[in-house]
N, C-alpha and C positions, 0 to 999 in steps of 0.2 A: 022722691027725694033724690036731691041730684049725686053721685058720687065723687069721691075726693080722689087726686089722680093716686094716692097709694091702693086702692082698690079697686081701680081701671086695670085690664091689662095688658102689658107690652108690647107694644107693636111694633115690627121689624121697621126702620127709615126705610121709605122708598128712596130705590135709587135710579136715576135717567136710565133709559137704555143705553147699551154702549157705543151704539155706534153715533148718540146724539149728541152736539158738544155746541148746546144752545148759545152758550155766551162767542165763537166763533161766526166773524161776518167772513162769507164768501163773498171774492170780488174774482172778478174777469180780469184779461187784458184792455177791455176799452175803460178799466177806470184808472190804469196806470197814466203819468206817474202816481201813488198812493198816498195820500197824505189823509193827518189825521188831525180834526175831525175832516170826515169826505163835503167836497163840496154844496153836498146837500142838505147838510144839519144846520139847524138853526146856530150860529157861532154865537150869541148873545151871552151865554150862558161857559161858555169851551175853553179849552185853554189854546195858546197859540199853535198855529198852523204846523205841522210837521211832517216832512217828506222821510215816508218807509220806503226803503230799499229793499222792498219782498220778490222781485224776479233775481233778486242775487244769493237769496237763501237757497241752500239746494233741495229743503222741506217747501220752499214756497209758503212761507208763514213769517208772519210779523207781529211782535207787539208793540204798542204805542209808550214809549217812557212815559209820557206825563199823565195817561188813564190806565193804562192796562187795556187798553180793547184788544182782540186778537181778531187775525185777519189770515185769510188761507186763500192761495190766488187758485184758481180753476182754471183750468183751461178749456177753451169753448170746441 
């Protein structure tokens, strides 16, 4: 018989490791300038074209106003 979750017991949430920050895309210098969505996504679906100015941030990080994507430049 299967049980009902008040008699299951509590399981801690996992949470990501810390150093992981899955929803962050890394980009290089060769995909400056940055825009969002990047040249390579299907745009069928996207909202209009947006140039982020992430080599002017002094964290090198941007996010997109119309999604929220977040973007961290690298350097090679």
């Amino acid at each position: 018989m299967l049980k009902s979750r008040r008699d299951r017991p509590s399981q801690p949430a996992a949470s990501p490791p810390p150093a992981a920050e899955p929803n962050v895309r890394t980009v290089t210098r060769k995909d400056l300038p940055l825009s969002c969505p990047m040249p390579d996504a299907e745009v069928w679906n996207m909202h209009p074209r947006v140039y982020l100015p992430i080599e002017d941030d002094p964290n090198h990080e941007a996010i997109c106003p119309y999604c929220g994507a977040k973007y961290k430049l690298r350097d090679e």
